[in-house]
C-alpha positions as CSV (number, residue, x, y, z in Angstrom):
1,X,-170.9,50.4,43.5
2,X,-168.2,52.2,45.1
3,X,-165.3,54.2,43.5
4,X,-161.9,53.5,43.3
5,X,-161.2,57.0,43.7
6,X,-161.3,59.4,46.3
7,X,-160.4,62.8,45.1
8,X,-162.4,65.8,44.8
9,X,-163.0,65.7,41.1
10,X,-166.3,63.2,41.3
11,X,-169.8,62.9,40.2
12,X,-172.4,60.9,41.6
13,X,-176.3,60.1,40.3
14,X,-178.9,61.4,42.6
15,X,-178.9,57.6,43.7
16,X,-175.1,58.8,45.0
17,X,-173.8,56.1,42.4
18,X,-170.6,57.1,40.9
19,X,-170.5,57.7,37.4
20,X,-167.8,57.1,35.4
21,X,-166.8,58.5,32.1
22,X,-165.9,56.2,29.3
23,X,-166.1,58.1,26.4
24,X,-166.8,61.6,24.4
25,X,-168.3,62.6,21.1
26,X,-168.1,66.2,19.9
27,X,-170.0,68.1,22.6
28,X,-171.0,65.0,24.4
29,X,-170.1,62.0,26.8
30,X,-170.8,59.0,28.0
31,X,-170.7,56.8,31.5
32,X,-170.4,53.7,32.4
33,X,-174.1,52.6,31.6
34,X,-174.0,54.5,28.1
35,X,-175.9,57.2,29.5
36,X,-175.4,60.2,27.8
37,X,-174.7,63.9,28.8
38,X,-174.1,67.3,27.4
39,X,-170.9,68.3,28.2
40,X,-170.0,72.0,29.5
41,X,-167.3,70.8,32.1
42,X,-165.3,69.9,29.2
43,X,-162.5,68.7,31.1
44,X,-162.9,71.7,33.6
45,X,-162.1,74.3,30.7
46,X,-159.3,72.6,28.4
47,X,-161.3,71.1,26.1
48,X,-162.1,74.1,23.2
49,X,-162.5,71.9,20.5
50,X,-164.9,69.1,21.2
51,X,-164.0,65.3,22.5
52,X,-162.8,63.2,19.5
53,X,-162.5,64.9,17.0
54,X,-161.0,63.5,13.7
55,X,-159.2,66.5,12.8
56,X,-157.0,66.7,15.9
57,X,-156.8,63.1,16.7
58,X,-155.5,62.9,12.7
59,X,-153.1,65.6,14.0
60,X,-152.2,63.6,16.9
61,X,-151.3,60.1,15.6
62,X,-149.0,61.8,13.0
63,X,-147.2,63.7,15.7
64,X,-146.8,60.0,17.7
65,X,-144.9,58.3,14.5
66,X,-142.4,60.9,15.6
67,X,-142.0,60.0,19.3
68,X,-142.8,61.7,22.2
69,X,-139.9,62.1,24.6
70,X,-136.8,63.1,23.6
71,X,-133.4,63.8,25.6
72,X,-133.7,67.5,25.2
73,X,-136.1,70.0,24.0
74,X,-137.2,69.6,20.3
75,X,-138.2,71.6,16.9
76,X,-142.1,71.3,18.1
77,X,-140.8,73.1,21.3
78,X,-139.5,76.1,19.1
79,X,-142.1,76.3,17.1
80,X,-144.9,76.4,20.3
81,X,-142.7,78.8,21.8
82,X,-142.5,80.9,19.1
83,X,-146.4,80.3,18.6
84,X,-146.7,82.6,22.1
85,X,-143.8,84.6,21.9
86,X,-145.5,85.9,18.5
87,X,-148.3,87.5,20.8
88,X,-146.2,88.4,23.6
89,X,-143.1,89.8,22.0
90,X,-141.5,91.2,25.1
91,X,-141.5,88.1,27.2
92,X,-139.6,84.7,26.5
93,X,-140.9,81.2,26.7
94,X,-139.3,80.1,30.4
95,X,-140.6,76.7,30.2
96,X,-143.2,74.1,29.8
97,X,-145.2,72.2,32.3
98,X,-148.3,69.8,32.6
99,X,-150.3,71.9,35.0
100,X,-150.5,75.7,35.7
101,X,-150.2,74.7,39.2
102,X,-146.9,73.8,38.2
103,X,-146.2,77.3,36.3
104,X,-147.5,79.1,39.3
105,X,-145.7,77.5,41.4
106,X,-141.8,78.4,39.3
107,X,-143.0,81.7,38.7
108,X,-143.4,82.0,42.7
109,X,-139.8,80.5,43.0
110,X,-138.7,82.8,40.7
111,X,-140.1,85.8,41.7
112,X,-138.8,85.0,45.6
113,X,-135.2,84.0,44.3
114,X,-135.3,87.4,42.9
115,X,-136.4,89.5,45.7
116,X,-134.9,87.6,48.6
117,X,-138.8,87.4,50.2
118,X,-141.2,84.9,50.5
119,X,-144.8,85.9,51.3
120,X,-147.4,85.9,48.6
121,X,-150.7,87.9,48.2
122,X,-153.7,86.7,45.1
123,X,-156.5,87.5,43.6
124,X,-158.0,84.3,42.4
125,X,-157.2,80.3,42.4
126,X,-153.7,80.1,41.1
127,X,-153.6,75.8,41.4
128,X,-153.4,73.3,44.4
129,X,-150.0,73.7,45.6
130,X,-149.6,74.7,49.5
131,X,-149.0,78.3,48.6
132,X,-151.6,78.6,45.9
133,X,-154.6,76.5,48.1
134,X,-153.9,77.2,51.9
135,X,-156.0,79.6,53.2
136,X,-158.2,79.9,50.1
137,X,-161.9,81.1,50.1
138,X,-163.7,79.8,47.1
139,X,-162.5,82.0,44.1
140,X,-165.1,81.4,41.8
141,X,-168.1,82.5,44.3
142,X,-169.4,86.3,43.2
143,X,-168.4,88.5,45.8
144,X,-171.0,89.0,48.7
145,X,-172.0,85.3,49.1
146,X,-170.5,83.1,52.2
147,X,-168.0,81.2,50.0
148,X,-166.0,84.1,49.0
149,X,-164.6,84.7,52.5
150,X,-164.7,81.4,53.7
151,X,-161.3,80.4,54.2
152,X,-160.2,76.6,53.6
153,X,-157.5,74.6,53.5
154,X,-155.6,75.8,57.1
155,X,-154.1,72.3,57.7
156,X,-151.1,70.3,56.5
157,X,-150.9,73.6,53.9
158,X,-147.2,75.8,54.1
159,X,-148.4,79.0,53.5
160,X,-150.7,79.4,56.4
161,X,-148.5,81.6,59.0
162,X,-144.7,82.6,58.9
163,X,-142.7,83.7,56.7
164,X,-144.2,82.0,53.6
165,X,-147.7,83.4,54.6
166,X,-150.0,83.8,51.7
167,X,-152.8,86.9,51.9
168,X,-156.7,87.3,49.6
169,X,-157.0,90.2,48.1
170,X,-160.6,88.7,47.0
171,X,-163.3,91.9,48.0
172,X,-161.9,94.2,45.2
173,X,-161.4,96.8,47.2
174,X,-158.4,99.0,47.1
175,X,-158.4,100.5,50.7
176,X,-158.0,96.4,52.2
177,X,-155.1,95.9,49.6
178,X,-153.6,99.0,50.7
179,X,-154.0,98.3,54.4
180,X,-151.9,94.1,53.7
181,X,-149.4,96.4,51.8
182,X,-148.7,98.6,54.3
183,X,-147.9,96.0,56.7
184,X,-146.3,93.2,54.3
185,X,-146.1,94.8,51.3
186,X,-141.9,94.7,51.4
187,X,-142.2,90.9,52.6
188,X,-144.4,90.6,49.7
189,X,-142.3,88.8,46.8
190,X,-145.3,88.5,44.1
191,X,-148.6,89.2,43.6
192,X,-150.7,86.6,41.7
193,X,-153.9,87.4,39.4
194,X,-156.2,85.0,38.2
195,X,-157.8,86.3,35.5
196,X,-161.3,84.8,35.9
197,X,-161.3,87.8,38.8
198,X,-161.9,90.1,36.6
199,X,-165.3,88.7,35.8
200,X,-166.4,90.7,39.8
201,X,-163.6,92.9,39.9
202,X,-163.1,96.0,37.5
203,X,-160.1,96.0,35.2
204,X,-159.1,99.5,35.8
205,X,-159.1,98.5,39.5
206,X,-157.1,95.5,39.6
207,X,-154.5,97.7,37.4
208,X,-154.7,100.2,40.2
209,X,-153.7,97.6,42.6
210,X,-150.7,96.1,40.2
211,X,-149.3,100.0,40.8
212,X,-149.8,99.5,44.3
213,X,-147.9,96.4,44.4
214,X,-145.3,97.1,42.1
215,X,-144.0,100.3,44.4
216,X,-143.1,97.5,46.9
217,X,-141.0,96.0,44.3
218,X,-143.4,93.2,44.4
219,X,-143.4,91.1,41.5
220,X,-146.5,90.6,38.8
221,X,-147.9,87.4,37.9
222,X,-150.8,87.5,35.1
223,X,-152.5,83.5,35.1
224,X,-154.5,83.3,32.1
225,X,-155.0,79.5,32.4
226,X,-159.0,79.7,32.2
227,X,-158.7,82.3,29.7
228,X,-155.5,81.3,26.9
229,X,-156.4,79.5,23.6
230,X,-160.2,80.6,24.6
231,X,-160.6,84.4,24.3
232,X,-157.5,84.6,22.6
233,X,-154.6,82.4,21.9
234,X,-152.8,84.4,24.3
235,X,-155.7,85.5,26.6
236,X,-158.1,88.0,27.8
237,X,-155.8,90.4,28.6
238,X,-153.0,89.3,25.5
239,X,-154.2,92.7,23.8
240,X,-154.0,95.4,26.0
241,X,-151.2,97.6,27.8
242,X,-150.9,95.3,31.6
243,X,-147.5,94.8,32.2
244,X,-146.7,91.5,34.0
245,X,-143.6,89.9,35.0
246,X,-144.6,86.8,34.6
247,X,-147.3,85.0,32.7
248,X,-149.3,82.2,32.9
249,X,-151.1,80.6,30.2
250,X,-152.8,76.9,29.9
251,X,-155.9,74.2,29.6
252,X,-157.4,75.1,26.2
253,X,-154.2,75.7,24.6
254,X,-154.1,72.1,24.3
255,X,-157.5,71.0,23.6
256,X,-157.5,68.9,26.5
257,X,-153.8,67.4,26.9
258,X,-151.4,68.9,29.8
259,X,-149.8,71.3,28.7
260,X,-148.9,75.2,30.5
261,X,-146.6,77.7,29.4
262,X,-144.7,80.0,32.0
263,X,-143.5,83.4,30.1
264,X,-141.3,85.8,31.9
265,X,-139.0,89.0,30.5
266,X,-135.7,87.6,28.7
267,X,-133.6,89.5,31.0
268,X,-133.7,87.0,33.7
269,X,-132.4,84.0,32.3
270,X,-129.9,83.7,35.3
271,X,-133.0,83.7,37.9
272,X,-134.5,81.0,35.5
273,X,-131.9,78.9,35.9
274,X,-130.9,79.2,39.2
275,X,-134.8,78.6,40.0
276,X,-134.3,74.8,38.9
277,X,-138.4,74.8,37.5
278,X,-137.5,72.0,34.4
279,X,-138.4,68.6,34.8
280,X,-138.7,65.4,32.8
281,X,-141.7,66.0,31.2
282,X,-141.3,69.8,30.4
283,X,-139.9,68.1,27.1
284,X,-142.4,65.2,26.3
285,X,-143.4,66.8,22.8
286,X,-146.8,65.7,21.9
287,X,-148.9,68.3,24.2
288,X,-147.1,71.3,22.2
289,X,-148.0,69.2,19.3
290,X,-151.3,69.7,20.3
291,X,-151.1,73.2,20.9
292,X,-149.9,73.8,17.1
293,X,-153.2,72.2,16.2
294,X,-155.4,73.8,18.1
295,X,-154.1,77.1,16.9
296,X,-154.3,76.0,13.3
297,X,-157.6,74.7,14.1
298,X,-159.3,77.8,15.8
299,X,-157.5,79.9,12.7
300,X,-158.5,77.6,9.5
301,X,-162.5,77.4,10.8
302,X,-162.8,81.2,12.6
303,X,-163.0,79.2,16.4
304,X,-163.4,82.2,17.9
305,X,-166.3,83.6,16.4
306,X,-168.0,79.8,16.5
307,X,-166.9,80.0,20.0
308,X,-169.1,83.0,21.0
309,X,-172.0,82.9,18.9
310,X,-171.9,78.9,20.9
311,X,-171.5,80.4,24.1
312,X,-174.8,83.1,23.5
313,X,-177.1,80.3,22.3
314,X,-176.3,78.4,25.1
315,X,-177.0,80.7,27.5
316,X,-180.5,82.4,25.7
317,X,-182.1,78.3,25.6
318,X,-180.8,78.2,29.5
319,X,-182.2,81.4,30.5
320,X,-185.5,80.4,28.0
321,X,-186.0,77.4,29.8
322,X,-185.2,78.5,33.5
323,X,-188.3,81.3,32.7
324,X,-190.7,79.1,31.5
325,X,-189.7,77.2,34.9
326,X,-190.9,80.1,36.6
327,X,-187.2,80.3,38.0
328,X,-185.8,83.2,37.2
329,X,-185.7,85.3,40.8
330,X,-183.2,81.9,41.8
331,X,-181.2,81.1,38.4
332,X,-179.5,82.8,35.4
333,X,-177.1,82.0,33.2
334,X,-174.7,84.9,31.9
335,X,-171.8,84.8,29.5
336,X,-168.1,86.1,30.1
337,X,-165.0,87.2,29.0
338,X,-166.4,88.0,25.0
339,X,-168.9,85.3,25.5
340,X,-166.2,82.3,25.7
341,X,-167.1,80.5,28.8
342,X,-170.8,81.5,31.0
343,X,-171.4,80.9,34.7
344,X,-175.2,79.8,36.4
345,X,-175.9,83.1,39.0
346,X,-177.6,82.1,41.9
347,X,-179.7,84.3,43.6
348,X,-179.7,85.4,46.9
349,X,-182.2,83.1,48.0
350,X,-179.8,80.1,47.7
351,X,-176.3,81.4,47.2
352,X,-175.3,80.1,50.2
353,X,-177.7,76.8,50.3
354,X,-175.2,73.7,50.1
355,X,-178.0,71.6,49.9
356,X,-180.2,73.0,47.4
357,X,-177.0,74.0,45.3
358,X,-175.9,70.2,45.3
359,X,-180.0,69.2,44.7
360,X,-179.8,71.3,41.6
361,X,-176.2,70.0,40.0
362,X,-177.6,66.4,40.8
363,X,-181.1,66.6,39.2
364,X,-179.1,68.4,35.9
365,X,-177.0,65.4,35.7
366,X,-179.7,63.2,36.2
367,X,-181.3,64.9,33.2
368,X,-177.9,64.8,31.1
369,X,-176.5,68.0,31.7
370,X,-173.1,68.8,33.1
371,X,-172.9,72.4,34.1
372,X,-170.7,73.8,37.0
373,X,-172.8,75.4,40.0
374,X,-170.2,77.7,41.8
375,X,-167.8,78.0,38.9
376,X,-168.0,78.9,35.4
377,X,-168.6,76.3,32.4
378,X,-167.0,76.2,29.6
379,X,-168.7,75.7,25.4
380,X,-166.1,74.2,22.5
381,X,-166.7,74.6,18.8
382,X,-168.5,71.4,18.8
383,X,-171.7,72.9,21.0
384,X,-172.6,74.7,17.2
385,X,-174.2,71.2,16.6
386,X,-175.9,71.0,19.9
387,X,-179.9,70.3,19.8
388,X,-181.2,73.2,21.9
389,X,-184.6,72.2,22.0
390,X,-183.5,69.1,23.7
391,X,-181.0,71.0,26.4
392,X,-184.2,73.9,27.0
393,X,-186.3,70.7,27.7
394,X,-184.0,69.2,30.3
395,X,-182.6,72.4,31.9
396,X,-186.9,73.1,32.4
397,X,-187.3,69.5,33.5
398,X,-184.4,69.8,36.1
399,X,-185.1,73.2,37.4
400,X,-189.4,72.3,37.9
401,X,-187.5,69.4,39.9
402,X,-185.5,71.2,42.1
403,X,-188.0,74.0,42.5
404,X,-190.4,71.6,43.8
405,X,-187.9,70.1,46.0
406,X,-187.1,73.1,48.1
């Protein structure tokens, strides 16, 4: 069988058959042939609370008696607003969008309607607009391995040369940023973090380098789209004394539906408005709907805490199992950010092995686990019913096999 779709999101059995999702259940989901799979894609990172469940979806249908489009903005857009603007009171809620690519891409419009410039320098994947994607290594590689400085997307991408060229800040060091800054730094018009950087890069450097790019007059964008609604409501960083011009926050907030939030300092409204960012469905209300729930949700059953003692049982059966396997010099699993979300280290040995890299993620489906190899994976508050003697077996299973294999 052949899939109707063609985009990069796809997963195939070690067979190469597509599979197909139908359905989830809590922590879990199922294809096409009712094979089921432990889920720690969870939608790539927005799903915090588990597939299904009757609490939310109760939530849900109530908040669709009520409509879901309206010819303005609503209450539930108030009351969301006021939801983030609670935990950041210096900035404003600027608008709503479906993606954070979206959000990324209006704070960029903003930031260069205010300074007149239009080159852009990140740290991190900021979404798959031209100016976000061309020219990208992969972000989520650990520094030192081939696919951190492997630059991608050069064709059909804006971005690439001129005066909209975009510049990776990805080694961490400060001499490099210094050395872009000195050349571009007042063509510069903002510089874009993604917070999941901070998992290889220190925090007390990357604030070094916001100094460094603010005394260009370079603007600040903070993108806490991994990280909102799953460290913190507001995310990792929601706590502490970074200043930002603009903020990003998105996936988990929603528990799955599209929903991001752009914040910015309530001084600007002129730029705002003058940036043209709104859209049609910046006022559909049933995604901040959602967000309302999730927060209640995380509040009434202590989701944070369930999140991380989730998050370090996950990883001690994975790291159990890939010992027994005799594994351990090629594979770890280690937990981030508070332990909220946990990424699979490769060793050096196969870092930078495509082959055995895809061998490994295909023999771990084919055992019913769906874990991210190159990028972190994400737990939700339904993992505290998982059956770890069951995920140690397969993990062992699927690691033996791929072992063998190389």
């Amino acid at each position: 069988m052949k899939s109707p779709l063609v985009g990069s999101d796809r997963y195939v059995s070690l067979t190469e058959e597509p599979i197909l999702f139908t359905s989830g259940s809590g922590y879990k989901v199922y294809d096409q042939n009712d094979k089921e799979y432990v889920d720690f894609i969870l939608g790539v990172g927005p799903v915090i609370l588990g597939h299904a469940l009757p609490e939310f979806n109760e939530y849900l249908m109530n908040a669709l008696q009520k409509g879901i489009s309206f010819p303005g903005f609503g209450a539930v857009h108030e009351q969301v607003a006021g939801l983030f603007e609670n935990v950041y009171p210096e900035y404003k809620v600027v608008s709503l969008f479906k993606t954070s690519s979206e959000a990324v891409t209006a704070s960029l419009r903003c930031a260069m309607l205010e300074t007149g410039r239009k080159k852009f320098i990140r740290c991190g994947f900021l979404g798959w607009h031209d100016s976000q994607i061309a020219m990208t290594p992969r972000w989520h590689e650990r520094p030192g391995s081939r696919g951190r400085e492997m630059l991608r997307y050069q064709n059909g991408m804006r971005g690439v040369v001129g005066d909209e060229k975009v510049f990776n800040w990805t080694d961490g060091d400060i001499d490099s940023l210094k050395n872009v800054l000195a050349n571009h730094g007042h063509e510069i018009a903002l510089f874009g973090l993604d917070v999941y950087q901070l998992a290889f890069i220190p925090q007390d450097t990357v604030m070094q380098a916001i100094e460094l790019c603010r005394q260009y007059g370079i603007k600040i964008l903070i993108d806490e789209t991994k990280t909102a609604g799953r460290v913190h409501v507001g995310g990792y960083l929601a706590n502490t004394t970074v200043q930002a011009d603009y903020i990003v926050l998105g996936k988990a907030i929603a528990n799955g539906l599209p929903l991001s939030i752009l914040m910015g300092k309530p001084d600007l409204i002129d730029v705002y408005r003058a940036a043209r960012i709104g859209g049609t469905h910046t006022k559909e209300t049933l995604s901040p709907y959602a967000a309302i729930a999730v927060a209640e949700i995380m509040r009434r059953h202590n989701g944070y805490q369930i999140l991380a003692d989730n998050c370090r049982s996950v990883t001690k059966t994975i790291n159990d199992a890939i010992v027994q396997a005799s594994a351990g010099a090629l594979l770890r699993a280690h937990s981030l950010f508070g332990d909220t979300m946990f990424d699979l280290y490769l060793g050096d040995q196969v870092v930078n092995d495509n082959m055995a890299r895809k061998r490994l993620k295909q023999l771990l489906v084919a055992e019913g686990v769906l874990v991210m190899i190159g990028h972190c994976s994400f737990v939700c508050l339904a993992h505290q019913d998982l059956e770890h003697e069951r995920l140690g077996h397969a993990i062992y299973t699927a690691v033996r096999g791929w072992q063998s294999m190389m």
